[in-house]
C-alpha positions in Angstrom: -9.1 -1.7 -11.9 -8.7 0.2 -15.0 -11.1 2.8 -15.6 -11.8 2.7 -19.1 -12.1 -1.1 -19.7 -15.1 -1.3 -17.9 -17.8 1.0 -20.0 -21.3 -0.6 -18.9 -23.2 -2.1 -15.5 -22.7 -5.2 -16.1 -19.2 -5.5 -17.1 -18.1 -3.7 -14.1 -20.5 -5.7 -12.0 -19.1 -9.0 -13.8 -15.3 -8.1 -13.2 -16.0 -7.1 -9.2 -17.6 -10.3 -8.9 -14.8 -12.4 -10.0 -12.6 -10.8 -7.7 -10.9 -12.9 -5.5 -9.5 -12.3 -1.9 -5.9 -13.6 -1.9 -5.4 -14.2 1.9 -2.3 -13.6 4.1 -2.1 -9.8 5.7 -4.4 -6.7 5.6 -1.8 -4.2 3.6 -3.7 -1.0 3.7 -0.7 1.6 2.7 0.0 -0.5 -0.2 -3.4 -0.4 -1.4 -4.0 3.0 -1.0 -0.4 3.5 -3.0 -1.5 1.7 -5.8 -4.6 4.2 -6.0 -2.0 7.0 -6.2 0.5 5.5 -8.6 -1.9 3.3 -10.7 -5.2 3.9 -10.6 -5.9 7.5 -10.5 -3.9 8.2 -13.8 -4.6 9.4 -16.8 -3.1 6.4 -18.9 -5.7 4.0 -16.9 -8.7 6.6 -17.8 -9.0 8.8 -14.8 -9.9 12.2 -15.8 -9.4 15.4 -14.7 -12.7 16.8 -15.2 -14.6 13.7 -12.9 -14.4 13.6 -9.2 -12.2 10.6 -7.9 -13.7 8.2 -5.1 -12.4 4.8 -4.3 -14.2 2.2 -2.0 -11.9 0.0 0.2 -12.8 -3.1 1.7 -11.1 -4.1 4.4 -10.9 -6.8 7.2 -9.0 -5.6 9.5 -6.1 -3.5 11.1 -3.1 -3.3 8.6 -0.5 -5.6 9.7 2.0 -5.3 6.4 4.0 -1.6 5.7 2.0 -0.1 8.8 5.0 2.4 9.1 3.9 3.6 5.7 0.2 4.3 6.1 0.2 7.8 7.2 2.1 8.6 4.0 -0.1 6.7 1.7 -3.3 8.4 3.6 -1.1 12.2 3.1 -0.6 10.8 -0.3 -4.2 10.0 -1.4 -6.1 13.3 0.1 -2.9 15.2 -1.7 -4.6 13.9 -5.1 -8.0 14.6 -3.9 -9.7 11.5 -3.8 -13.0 10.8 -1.4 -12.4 7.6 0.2 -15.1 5.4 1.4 -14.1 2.2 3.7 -16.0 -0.5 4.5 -15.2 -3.1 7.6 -16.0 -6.4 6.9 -14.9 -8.2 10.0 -15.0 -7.8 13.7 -11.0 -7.3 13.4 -11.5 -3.6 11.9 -10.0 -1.0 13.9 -12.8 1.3 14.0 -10.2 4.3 14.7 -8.1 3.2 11.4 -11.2 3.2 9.2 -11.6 6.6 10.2 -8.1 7.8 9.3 -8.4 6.5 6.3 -11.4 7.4 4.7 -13.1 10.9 3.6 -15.2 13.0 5.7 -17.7 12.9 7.1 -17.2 10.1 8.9 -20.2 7.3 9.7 -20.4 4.0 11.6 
């Protein structure tokens, strides 16, 4: 997601929607990496001035780079952004989703 192609509703709404889910393993730390090394920067519009949230959608407990997920959650409240996560299966490992997202935490 780059923050400044999408200017309007509907062009945001439009992109989300054509998002596909790939398949294959749940890898949260490299998610929550990408937030820190690609999304949250200034050369793909984040600014300084605008508080940072992401939304991740998950479907279940990380099974790929699970050593690295502490450091990626360390890494993401380190750049200060609120995390919301969202379960979408019955796999979700209720205690993950609560390391990983922002406070307070609801179920």
């Amino acid at each position: 997601m780059i923050f400044n192609r999408y200017t309007d509703y509907e062009s945001l709404s439009n992109a989300i929607e054509k998002t596909r889910y790939p398949g294959g393993g749940t890898n949260t730390a490299g998610a929550l990496s990408t937030l820190v090394s690609t999304v949250f920067t200034p050369s793909r519009g984040d600014r300084a001035d605008v508080p940072n949230t992401a939304i991740i959608f998950t479907d279940g407990e990380s099974t790929i780079n699970e050593a690295l997920l502490t450091k990626a959650i360390d890494d993401v409240r380190k750049i200060g952004v609120n995390v919301l996560v969202v379960g979408i299966t019955d796999a979700v490992s209720e205690s993950t989703l609560r390391d990983i997202s922002s406070p307070p935490h609801q179920v």
